[in-house]
C-alpha positions as CSV (number, residue, x, y, z in Angstrom):
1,X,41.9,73.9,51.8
2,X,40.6,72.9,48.5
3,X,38.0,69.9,48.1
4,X,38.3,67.5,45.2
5,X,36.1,64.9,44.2
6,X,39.1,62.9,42.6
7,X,42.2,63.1,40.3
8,X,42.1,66.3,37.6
9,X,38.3,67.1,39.5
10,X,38.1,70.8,40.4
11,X,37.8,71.8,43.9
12,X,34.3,72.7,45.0
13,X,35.4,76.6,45.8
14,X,36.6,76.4,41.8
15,X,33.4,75.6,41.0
16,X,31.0,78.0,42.8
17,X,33.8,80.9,41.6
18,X,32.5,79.2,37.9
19,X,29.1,79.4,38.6
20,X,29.3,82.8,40.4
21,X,31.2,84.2,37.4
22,X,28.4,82.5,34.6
23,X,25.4,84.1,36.4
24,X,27.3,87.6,36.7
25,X,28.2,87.2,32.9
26,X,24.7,86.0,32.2
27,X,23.3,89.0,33.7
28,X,20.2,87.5,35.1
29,X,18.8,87.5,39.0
30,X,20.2,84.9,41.0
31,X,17.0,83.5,41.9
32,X,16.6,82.6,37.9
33,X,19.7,81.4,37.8
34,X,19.8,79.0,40.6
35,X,16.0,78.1,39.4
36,X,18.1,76.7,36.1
37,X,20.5,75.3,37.3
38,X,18.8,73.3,40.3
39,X,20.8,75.1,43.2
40,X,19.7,76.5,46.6
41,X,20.1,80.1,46.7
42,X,21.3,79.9,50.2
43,X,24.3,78.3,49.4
44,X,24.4,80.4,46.1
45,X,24.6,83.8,48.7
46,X,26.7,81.8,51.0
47,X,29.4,80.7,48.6
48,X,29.7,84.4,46.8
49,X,29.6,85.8,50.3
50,X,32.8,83.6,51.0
51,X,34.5,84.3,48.1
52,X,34.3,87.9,47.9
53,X,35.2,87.7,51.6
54,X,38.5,85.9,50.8
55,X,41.6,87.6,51.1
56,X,43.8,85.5,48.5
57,X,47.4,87.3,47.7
58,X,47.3,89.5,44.5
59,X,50.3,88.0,41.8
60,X,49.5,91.3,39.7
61,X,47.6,94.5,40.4
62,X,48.4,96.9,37.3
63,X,46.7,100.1,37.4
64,X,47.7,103.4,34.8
65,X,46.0,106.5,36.4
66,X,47.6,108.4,33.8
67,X,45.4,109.7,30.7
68,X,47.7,109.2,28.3
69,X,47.9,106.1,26.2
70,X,50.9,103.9,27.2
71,X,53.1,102.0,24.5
72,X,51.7,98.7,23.3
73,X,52.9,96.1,25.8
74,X,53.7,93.1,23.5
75,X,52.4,90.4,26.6
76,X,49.3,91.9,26.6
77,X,45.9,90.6,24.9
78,X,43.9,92.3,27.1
79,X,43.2,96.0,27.8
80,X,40.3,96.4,30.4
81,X,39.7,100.5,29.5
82,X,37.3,101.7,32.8
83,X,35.0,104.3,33.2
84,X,37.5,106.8,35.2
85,X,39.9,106.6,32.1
86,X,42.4,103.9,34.0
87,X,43.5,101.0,32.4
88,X,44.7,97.4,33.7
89,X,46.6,95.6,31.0
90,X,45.8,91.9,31.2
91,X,49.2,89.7,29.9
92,X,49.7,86.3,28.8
93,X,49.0,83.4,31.1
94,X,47.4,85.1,34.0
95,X,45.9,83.2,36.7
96,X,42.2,83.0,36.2
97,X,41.7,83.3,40.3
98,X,43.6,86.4,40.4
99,X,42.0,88.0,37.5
100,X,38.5,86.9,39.5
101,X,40.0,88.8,42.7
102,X,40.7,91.8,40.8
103,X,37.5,92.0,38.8
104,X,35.6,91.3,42.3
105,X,37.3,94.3,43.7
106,X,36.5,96.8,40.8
107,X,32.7,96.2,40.9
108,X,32.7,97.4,44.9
């Protein structure tokens, strides 16, 4: 169930996802980064914990195992190239969620 705070607001899972996301991006300890932004790391553990715990539907899951470079897809604007060689082709309006829940489960 999603909590808003009023009309167009994001819910309040949306924004721990955001802040989650910023201090992974940021690449600092979570300790600093709660420290700047005034947050409790508690709940910062708590919320990620949640999240990552979350078993949301995938919409896409695109994996190429193969080693050979695939045709230009012309919906794609994103090519995520990983360390084993495989590639996931990111297309055009995506849903930023899912691309969170795949990205979450290539890091483990």
């Amino acid at each position: 169930m999603a909590e808003t705070t009023g009309e167009g607001a994001i819910s309040k899972t949306e924004q721990w996802r955001e802040r989650i996301a910023e201090q992974e991006r940021r690449g600092i300890s979570v300790r600093q980064f709660c420290k700047e932004q005034g947050l409790a790391e508690h709940c910062f553990y708590g919320w990620r914990k949640r999240l990552r715990e979350r078993h949301q539907p995938m919409r896409f899951a695109l994996v190429q195992t193969a080693r050979v470079r695939p045709e230009p897809v012309n919906e794609t604007n994103l090519e995520l190239v990983l360390t084993s060689g495989e590639r996931l082709c990111i297309g055009t309006g995506v849903d930023v969620a899912t691309l969170r829940a795949v990205l979450d489960v290539l890091r483990a």
